[in-house]
N, CA, C and O atoms as a CHARMM CRD file, in Angstrom:
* protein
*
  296
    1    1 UNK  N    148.94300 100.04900 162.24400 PROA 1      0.00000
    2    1 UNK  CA   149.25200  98.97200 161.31800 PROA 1      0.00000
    3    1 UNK  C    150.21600  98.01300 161.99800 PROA 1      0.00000
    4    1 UNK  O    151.15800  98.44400 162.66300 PROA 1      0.00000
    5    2 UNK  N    149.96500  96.61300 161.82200 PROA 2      0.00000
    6    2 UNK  CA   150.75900  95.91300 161.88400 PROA 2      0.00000
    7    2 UNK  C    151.69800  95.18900 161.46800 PROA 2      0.00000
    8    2 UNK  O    151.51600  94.10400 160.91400 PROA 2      0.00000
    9    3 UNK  N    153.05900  95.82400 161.73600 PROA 3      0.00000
   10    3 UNK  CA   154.06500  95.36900 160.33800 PROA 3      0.00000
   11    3 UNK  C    154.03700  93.74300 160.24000 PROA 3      0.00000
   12    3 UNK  O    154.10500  93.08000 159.20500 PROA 3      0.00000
   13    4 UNK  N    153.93400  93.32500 161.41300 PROA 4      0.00000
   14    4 UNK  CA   154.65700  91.89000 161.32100 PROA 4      0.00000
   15    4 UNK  C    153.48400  90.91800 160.81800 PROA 4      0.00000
   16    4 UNK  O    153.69600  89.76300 160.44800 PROA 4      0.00000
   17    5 UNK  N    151.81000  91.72500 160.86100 PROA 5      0.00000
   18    5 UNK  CA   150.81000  90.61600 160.07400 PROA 5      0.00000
   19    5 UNK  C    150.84700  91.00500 158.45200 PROA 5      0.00000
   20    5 UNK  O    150.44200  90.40000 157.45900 PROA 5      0.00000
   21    6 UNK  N    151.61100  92.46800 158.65600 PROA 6      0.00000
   22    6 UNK  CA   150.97000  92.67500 156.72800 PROA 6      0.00000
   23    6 UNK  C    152.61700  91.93000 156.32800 PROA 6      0.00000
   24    6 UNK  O    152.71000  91.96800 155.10200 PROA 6      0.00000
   25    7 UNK  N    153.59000  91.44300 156.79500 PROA 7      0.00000
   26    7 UNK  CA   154.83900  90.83600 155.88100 PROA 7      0.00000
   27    7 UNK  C    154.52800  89.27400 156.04700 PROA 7      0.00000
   28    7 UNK  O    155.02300  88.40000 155.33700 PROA 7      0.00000
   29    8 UNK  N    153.49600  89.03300 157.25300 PROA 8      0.00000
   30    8 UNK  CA   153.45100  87.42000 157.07000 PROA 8      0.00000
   31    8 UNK  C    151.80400  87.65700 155.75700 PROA 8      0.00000
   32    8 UNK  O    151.63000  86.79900 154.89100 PROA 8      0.00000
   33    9 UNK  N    151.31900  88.26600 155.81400 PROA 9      0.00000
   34    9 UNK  CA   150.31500  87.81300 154.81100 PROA 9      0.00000
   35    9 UNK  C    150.45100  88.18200 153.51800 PROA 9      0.00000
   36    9 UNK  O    149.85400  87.71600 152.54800 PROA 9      0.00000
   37   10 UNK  N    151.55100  89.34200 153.55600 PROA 10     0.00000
   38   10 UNK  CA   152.13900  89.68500 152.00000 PROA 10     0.00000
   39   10 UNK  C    153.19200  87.98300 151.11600 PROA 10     0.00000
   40   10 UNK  O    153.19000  87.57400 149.95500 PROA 10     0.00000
   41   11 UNK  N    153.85400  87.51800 152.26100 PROA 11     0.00000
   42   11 UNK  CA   154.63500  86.34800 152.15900 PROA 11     0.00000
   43   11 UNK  C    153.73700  85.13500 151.79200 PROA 11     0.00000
   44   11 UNK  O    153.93400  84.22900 150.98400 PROA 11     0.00000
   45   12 UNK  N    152.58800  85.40800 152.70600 PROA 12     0.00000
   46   12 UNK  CA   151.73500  84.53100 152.63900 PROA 12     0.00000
   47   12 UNK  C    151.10100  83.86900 151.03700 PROA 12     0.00000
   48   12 UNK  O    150.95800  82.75800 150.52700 PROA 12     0.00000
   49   13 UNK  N    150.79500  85.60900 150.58500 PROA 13     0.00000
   50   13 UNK  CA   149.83300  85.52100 149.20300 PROA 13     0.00000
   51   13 UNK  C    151.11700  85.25100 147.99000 PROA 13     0.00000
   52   13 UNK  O    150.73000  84.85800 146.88900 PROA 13     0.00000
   53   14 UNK  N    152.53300  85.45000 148.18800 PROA 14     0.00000
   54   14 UNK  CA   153.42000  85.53700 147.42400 PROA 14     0.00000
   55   14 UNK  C    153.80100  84.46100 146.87100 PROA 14     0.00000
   56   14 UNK  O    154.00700  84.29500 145.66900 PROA 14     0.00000
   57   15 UNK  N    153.96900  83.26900 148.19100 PROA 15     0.00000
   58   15 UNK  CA   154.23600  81.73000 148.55100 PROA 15     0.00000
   59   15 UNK  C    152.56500  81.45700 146.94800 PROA 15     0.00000
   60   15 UNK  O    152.67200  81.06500 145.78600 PROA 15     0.00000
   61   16 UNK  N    151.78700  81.73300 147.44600 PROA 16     0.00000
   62   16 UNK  CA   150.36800  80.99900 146.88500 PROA 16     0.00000
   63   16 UNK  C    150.59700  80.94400 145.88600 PROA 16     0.00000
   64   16 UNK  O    150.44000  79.88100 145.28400 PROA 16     0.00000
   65   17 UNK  N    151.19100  82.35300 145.10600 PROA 17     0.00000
   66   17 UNK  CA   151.17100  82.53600 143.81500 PROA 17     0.00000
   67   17 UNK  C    152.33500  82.46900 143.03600 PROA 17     0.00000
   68   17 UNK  O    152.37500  82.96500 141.91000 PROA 17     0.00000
   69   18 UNK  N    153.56500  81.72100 143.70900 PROA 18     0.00000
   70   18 UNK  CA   154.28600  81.29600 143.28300 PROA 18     0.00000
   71   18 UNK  C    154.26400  79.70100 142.60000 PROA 18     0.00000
   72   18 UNK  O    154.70000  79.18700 141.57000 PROA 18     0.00000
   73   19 UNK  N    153.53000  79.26700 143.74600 PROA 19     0.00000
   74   19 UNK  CA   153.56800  77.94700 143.84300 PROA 19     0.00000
   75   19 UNK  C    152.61300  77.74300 142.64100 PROA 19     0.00000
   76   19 UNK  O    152.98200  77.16800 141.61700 PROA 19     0.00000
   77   20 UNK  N    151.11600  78.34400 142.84800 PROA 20     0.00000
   78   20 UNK  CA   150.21400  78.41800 142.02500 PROA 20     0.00000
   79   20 UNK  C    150.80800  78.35300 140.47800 PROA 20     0.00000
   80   20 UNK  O    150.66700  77.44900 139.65400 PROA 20     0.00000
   81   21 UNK  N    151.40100  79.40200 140.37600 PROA 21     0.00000
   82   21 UNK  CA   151.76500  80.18100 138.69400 PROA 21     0.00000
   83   21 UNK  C    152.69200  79.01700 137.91200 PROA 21     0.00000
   84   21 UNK  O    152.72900  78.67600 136.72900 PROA 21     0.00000
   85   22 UNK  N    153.60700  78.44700 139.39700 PROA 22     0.00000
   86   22 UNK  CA   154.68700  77.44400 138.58400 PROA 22     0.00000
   87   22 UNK  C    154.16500  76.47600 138.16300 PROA 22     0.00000
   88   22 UNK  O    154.56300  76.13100 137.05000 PROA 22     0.00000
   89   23 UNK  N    152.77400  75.37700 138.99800 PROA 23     0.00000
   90   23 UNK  CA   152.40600  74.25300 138.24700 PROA 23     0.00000
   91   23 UNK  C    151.55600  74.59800 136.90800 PROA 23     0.00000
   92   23 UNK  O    151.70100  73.95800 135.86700 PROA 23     0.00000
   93   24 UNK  N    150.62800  75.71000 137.05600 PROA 24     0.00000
   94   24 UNK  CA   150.16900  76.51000 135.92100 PROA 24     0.00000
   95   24 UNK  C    151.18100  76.28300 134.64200 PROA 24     0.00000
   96   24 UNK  O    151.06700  75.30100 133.90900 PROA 24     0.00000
   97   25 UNK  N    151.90200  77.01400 134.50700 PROA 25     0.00000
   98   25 UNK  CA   152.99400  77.04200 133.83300 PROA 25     0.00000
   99   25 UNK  C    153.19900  75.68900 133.14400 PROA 25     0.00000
  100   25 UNK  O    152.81200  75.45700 131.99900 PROA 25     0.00000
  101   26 UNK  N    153.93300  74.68500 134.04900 PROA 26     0.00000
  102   26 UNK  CA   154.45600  73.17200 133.62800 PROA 26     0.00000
  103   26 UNK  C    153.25800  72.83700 133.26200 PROA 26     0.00000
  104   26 UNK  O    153.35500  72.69300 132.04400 PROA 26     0.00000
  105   27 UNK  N    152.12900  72.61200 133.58500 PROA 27     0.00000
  106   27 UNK  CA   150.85300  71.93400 132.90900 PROA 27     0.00000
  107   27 UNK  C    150.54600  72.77700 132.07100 PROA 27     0.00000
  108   27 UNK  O    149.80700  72.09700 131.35800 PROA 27     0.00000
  109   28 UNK  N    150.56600  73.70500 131.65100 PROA 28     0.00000
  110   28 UNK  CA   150.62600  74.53900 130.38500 PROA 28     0.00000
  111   28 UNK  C    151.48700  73.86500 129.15600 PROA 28     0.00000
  112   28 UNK  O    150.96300  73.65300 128.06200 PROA 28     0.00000
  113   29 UNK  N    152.75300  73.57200 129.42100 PROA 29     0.00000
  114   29 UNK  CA   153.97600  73.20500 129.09600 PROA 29     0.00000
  115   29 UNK  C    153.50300  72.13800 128.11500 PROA 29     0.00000
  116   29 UNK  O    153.21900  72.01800 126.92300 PROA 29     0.00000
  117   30 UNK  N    153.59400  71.14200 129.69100 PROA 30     0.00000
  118   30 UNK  CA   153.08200  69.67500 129.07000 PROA 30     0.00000
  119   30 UNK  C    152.35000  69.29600 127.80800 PROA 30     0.00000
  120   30 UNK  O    152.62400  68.66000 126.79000 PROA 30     0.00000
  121   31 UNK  N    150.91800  70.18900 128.46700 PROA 31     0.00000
  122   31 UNK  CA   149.96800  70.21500 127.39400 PROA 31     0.00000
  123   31 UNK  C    150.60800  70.40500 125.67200 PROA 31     0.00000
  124   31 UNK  O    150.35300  69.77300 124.64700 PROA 31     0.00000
  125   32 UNK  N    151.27600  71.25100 125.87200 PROA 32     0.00000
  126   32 UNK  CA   151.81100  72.04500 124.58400 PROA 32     0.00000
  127   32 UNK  C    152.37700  70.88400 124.07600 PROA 32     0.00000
  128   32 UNK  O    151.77700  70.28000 123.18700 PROA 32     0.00000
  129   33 UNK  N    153.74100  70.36000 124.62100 PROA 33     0.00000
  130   33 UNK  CA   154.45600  69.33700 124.25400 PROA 33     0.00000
  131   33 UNK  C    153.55300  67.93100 123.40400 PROA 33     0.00000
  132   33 UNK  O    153.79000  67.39300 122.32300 PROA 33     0.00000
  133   34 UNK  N    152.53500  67.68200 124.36800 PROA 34     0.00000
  134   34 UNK  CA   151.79600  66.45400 124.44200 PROA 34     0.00000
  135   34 UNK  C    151.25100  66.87200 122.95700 PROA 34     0.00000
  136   34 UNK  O    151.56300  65.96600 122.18400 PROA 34     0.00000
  137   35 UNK  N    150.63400  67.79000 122.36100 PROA 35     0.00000
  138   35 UNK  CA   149.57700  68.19200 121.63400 PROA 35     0.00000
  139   35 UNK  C    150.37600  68.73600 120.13100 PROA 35     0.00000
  140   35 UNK  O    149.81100  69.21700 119.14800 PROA 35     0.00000
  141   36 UNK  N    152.15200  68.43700 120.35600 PROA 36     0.00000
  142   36 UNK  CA   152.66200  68.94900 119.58100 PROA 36     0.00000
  143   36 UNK  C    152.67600  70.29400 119.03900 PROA 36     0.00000
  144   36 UNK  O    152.99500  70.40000 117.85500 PROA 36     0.00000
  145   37 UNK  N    152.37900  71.36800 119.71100 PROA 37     0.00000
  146   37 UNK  CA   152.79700  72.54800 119.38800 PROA 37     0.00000
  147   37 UNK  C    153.58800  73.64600 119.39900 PROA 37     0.00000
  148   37 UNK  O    153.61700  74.78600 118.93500 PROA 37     0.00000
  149   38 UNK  N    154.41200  72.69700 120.29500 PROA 38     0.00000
  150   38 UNK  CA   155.98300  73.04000 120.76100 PROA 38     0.00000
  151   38 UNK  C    156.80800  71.96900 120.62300 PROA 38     0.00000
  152   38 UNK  O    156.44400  70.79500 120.56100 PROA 38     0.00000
  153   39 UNK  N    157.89100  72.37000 120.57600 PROA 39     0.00000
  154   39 UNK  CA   159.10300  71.52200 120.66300 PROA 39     0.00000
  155   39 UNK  C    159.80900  70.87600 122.18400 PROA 39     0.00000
  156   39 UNK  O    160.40300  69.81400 122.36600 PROA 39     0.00000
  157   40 UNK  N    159.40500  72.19600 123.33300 PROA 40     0.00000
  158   40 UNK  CA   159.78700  72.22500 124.04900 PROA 40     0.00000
  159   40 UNK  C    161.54800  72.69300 124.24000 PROA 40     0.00000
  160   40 UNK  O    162.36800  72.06900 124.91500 PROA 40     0.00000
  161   41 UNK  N    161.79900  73.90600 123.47000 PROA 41     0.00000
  162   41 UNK  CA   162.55600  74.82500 122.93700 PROA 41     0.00000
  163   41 UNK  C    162.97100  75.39700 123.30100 PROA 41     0.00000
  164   41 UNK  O    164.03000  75.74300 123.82500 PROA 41     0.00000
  165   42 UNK  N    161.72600  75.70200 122.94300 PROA 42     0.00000
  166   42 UNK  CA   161.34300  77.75900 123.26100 PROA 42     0.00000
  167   42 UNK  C    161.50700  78.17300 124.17900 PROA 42     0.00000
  168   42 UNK  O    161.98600  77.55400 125.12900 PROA 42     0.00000
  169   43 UNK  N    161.00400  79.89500 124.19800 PROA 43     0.00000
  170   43 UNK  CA   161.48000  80.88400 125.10700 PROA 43     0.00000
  171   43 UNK  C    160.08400  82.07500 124.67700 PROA 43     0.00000
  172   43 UNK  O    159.87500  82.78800 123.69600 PROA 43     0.00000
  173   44 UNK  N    159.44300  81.85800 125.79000 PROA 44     0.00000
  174   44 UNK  CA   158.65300  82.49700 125.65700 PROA 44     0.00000
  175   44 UNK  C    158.45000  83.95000 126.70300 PROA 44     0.00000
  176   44 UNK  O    158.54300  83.86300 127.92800 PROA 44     0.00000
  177   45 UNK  N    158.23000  84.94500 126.15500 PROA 45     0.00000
  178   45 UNK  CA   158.10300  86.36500 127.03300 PROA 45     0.00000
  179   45 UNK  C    156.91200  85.96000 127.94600 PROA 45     0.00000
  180   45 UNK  O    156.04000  85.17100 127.58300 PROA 45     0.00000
  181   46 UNK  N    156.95100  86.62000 129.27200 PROA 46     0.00000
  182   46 UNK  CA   155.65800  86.21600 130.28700 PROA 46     0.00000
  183   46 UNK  C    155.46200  87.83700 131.10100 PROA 46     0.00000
  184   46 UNK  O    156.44100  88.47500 131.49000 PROA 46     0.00000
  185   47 UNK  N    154.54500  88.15100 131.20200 PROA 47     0.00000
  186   47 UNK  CA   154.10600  88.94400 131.63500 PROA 47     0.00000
  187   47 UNK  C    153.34800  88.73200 133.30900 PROA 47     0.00000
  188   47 UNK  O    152.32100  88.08500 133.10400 PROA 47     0.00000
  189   48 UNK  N    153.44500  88.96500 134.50400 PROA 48     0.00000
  190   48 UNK  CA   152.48900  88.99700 135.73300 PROA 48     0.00000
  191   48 UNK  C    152.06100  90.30000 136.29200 PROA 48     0.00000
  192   48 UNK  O    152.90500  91.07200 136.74800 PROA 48     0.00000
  193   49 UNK  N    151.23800  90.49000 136.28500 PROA 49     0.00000
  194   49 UNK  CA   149.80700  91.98400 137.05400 PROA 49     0.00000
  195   49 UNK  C    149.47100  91.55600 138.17900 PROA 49     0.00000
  196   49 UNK  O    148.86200  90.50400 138.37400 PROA 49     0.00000
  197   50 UNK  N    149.91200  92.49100 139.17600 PROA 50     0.00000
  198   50 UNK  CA   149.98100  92.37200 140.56800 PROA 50     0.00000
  199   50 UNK  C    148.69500  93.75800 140.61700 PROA 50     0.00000
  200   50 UNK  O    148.92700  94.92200 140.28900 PROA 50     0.00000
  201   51 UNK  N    147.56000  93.29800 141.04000 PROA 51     0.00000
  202   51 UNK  CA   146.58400  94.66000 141.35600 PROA 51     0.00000
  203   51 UNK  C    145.92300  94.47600 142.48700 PROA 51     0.00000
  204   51 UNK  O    144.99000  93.67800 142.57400 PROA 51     0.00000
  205   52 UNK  N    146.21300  94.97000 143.14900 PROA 52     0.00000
  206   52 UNK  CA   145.16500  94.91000 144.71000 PROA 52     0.00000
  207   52 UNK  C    144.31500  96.70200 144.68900 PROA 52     0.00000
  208   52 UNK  O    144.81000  97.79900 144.94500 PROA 52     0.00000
  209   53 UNK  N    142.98500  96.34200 144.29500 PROA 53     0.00000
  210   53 UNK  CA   142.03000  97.51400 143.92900 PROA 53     0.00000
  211   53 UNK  C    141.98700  98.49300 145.54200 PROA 53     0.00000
  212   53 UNK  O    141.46900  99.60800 145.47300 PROA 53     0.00000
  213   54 UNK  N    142.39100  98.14700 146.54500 PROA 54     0.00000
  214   54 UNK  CA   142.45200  98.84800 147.54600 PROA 54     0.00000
  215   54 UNK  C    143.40100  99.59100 147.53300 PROA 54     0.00000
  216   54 UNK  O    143.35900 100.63100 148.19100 PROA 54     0.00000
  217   55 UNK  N    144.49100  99.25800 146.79000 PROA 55     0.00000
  218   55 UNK  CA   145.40300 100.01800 147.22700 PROA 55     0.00000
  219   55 UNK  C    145.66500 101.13600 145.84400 PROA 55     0.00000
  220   55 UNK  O    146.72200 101.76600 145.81200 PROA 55     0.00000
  221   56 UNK  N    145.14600 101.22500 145.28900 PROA 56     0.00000
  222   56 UNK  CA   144.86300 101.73300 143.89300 PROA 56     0.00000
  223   56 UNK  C    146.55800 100.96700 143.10600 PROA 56     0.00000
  224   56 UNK  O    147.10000 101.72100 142.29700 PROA 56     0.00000
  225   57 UNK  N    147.24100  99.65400 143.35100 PROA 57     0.00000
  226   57 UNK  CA   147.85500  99.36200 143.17900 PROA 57     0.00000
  227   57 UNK  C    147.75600  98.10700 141.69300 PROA 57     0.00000
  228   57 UNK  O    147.25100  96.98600 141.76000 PROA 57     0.00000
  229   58 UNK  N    148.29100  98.63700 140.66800 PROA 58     0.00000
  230   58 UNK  CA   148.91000  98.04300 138.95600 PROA 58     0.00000
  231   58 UNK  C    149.93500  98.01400 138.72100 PROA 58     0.00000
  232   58 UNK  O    150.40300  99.06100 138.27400 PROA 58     0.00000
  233   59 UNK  N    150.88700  96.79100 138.88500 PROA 59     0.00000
  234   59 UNK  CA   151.78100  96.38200 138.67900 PROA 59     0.00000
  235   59 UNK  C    152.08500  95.52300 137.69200 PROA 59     0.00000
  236   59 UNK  O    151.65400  94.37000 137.68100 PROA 59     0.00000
  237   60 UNK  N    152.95900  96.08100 136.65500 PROA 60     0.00000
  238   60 UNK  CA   153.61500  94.71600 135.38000 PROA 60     0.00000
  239   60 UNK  C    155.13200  94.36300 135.78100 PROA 60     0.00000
  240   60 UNK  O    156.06900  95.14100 135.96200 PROA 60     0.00000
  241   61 UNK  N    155.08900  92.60900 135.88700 PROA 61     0.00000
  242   61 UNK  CA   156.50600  92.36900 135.74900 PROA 61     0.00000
  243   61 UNK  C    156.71300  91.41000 134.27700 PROA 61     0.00000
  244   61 UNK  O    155.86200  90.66600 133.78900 PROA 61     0.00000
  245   62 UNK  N    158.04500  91.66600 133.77300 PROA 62     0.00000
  246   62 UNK  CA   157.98700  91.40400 132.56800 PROA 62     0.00000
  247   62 UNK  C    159.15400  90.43400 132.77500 PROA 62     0.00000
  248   62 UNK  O    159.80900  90.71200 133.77900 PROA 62     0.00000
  249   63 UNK  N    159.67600  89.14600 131.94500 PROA 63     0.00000
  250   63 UNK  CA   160.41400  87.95300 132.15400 PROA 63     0.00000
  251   63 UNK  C    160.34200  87.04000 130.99200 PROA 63     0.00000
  252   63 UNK  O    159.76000  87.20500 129.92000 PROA 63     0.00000
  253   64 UNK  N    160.77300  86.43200 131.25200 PROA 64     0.00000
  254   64 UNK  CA   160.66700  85.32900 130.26800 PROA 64     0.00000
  255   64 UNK  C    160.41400  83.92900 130.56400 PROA 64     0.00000
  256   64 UNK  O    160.15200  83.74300 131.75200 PROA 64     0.00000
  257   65 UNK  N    160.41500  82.99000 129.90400 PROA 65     0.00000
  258   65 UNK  CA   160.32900  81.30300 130.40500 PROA 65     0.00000
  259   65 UNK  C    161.08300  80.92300 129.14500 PROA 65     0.00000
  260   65 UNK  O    160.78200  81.26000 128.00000 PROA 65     0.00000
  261   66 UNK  N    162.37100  79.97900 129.62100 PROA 66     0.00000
  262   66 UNK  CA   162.65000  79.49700 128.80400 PROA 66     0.00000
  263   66 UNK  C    162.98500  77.81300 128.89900 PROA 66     0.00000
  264   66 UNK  O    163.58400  77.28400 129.83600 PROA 66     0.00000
  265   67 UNK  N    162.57700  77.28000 127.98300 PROA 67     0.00000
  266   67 UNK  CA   162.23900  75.76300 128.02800 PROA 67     0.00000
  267   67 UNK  C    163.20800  74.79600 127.67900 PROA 67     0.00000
  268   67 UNK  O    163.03700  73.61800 127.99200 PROA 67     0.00000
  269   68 UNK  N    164.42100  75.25600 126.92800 PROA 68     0.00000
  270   68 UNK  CA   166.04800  74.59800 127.32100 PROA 68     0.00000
  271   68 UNK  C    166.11300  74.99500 125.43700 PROA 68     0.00000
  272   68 UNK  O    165.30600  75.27600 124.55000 PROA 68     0.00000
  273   69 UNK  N    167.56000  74.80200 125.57800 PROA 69     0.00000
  274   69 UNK  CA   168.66300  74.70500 124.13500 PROA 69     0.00000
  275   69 UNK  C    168.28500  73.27400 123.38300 PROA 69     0.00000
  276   69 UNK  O    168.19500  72.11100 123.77600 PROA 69     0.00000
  277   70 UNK  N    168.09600  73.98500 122.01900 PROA 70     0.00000
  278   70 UNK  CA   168.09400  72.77700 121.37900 PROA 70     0.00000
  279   70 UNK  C    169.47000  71.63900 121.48900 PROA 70     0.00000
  280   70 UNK  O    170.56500  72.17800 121.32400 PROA 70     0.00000
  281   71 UNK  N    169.48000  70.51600 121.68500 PROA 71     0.00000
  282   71 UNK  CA   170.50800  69.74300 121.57600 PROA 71     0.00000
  283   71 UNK  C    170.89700  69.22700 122.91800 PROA 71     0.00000
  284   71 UNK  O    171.60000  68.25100 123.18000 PROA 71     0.00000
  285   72 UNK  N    170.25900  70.13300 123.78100 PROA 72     0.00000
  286   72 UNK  CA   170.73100  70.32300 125.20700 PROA 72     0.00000
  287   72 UNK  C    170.09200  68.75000 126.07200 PROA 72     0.00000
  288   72 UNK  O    169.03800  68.20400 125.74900 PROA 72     0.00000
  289   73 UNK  N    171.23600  68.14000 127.45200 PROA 73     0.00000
  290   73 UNK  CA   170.69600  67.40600 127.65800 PROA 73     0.00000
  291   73 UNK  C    169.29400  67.40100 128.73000 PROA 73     0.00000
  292   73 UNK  O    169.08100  68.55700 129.09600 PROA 73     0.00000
  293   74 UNK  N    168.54700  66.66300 129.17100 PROA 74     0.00000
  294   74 UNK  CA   167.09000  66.98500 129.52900 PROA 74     0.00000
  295   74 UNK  C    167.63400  66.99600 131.26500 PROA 74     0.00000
  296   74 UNK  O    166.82500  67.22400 132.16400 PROA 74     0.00000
C-alpha cells in the first residue's frame, strides 16, 4: 500500500465533498429564503454518510447548520 497516494486521494475526495456539500447547502438556503419558507433563522440538524462498499465502511456524522440569530447583523 501506498500511504502517500491513499492520503492524497483520501484529501482529494474530502476537498470534493466539501466544496461540493457547501454550495449544495447555500443554494438549498437561497432557494428556501427566495420561496419564503424560511426566515433564514434557523438551525437545522444535518446528517452526512460516508460509505465506501469496499471497505465494508458506514459512517454517520451528525451537526448542525445554523443560519444566524434573529436580530443579528447580516
Amino acid at each position: 500500500m501506498d500511504e502517500e497516494e491513499l492520503n492524497s486521494s483520501i484529501r482529494k475526495f474530502l476537498k470534493m465533498v466539501g466544496v461540493s456539500s457547501q454550495r449544495e447547502i447555500e443554494h438549498a438556503v437561497a432557494r428556501a429564503v427566495q420561496q419564503a419558507a424560511i426566515s433564514g433563522t434557523e438551525t437545522f440538524p444535518a446528517r452526512m454518510t460516508l460509505e465506501i462498499d469496499g471497505l465494508r465502511l458506514k459512517a454517520e456524522f451528525d451537526g448542525e447548520i445554523r443560519l444566524g440569530a434573529p436580530g443579528a447583523a447580516p
